[in-house]
C-alpha positions in Angstrom: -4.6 96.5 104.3 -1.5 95.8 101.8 -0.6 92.4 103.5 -1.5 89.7 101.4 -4.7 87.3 102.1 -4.9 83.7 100.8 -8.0 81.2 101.5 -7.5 77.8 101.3 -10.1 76.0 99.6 -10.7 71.7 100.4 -14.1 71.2 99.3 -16.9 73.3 97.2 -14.8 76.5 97.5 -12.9 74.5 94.9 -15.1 74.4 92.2 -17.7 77.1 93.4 -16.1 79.7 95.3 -18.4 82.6 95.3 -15.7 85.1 95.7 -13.6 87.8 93.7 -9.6 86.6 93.8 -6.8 87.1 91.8 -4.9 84.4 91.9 -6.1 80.2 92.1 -3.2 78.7 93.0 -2.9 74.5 93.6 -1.9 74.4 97.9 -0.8 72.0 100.4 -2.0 72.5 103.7 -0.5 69.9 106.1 -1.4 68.4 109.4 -5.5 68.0 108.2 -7.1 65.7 105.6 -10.2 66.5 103.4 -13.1 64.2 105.1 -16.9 63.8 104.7 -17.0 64.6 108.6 -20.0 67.5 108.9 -23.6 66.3 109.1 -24.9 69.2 106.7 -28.9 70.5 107.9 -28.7 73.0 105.8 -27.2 73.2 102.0 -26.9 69.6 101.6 -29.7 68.2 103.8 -32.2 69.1 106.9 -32.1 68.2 110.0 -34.6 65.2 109.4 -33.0 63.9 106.6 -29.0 65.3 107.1 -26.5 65.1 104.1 -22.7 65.3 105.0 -20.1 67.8 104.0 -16.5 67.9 103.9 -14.4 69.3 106.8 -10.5 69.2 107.5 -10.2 67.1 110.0 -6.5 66.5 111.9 -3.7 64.5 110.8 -2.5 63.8 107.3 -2.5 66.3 104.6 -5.3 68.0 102.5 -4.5 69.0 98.5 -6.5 71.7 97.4 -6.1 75.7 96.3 -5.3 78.9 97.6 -7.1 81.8 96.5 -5.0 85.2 96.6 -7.5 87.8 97.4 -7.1 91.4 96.6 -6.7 93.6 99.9 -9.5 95.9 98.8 -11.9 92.9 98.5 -10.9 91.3 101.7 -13.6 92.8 103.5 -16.4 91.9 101.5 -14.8 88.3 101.1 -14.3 87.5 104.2 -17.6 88.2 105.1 -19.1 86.3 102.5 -17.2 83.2 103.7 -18.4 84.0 107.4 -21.8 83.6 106.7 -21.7 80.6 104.2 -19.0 79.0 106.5 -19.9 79.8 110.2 -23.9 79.4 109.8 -23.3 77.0 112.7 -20.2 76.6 114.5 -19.2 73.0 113.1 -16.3 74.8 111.8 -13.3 77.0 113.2 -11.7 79.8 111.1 -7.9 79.1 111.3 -5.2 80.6 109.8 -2.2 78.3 108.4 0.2 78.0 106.3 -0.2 76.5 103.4 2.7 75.2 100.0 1.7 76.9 96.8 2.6 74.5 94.2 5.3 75.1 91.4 7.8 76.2 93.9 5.4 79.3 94.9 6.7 79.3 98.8 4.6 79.4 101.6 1.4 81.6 102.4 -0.8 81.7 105.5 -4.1 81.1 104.5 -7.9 81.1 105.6 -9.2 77.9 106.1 -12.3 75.8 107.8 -11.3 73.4 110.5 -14.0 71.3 111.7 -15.1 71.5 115.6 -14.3 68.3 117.2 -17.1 69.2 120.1 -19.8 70.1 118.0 -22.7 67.8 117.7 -22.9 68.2 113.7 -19.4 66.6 113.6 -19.1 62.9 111.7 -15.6 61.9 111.8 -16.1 58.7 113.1 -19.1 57.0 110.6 -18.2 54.2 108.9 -18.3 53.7 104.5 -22.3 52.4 104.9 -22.9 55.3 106.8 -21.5 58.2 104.8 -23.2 56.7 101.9 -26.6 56.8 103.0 -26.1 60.2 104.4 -24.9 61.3 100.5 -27.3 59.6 98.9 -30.4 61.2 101.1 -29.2 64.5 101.8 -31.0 66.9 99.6 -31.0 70.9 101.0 -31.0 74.4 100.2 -27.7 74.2 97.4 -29.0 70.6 96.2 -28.0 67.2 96.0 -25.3 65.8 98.4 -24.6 63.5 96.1 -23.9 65.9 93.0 -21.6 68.1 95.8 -19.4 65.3 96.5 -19.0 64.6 92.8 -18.5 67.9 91.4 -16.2 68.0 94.4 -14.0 64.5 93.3 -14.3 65.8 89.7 -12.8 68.9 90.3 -10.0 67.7 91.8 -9.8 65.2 89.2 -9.4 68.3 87.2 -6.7 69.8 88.9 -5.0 66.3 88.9 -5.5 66.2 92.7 -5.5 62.5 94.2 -7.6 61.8 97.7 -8.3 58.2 97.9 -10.9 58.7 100.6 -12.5 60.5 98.6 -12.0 58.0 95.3 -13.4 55.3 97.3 -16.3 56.8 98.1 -17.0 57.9 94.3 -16.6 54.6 93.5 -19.0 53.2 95.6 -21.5 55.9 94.6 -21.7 55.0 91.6 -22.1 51.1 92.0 
């Protein structure tokens, strides 16, 4: 129980993670990028009218946080993030290691990989696509479309860049 525990946050664990920690740390996680890639039936849309949620998908690198997490709360926090992250299995828990900014080293972390072989997995939709999906999806935590903008505005915040994720904000909003 004294080893350390991180989780590395990509999307709306950024700006709403729902969890005790004791340190929010800005994090590198390499070999995945931050993509609109899960069709969401759930907090951001049903399945007749699906939203879509970010994943990490492979390749690249992904910019977000790591959350140190007290060893006494792990427990409780890692079940929390099991049943808001695993309600299907779209995603795979994964640990990896992830760069603290600021010259903070290395930690492993928790993180949500999406599963290539699930059928709720998008990578491959094209700019038209992904829009619509935002723009309709509408589930038990709200709008899709106020997700992915709390989510681009966060890391706006931090002074985190993802052009992906830039271009789409722009073309929301025209």
């Amino acid at each position: 129980m004294n080893e350390e525990r991180w989780v590395f946050a990509y999307g709306s664990l950024i700006w709403n993670p729902g969890f005790e920690f004791e340190r929010c740390l800005p994090a590198k996680l390499r070999g995945y990028h931050r993509k609109l890639c899960v069709y969401s039936f759930h907090y951001r849309g049903n399945p007749d009218t699906p939203g879509l949620v970010f994943g990490l998908d492979r390749g690249g690198s992904c910019q977000g946080v790591a959350y140190k997490i007290a060893a006494s709360n792990w427990p409780a926090v890692h079940e929390y993030l099991t049943k808001r992250e695993l309600i299907t299995e779209v995603y795979r828990e994964v640990i990896k290691p992830v760069t603290l900014a600021n010259g903070g080293g290395t930690v492993h972390a928790l993180t949500y990989v999406v599963n290539h072989g699930h059928p709720q997995c998008a990578r491959t939709l094209k700019d038209e696509i992904i829009l619509q999906l935002v723009r309709q999806g509408h589930g038990e935590a709200g709008f899709n479309i106020d997700y992915v903008r709390a989510t681009h505005r966060k890391l706006a915040e931090l002074g985190i860049r993802d052009d992906n994720l830039d271009r789409i904000a722009t073309l929301l909003d025209s």
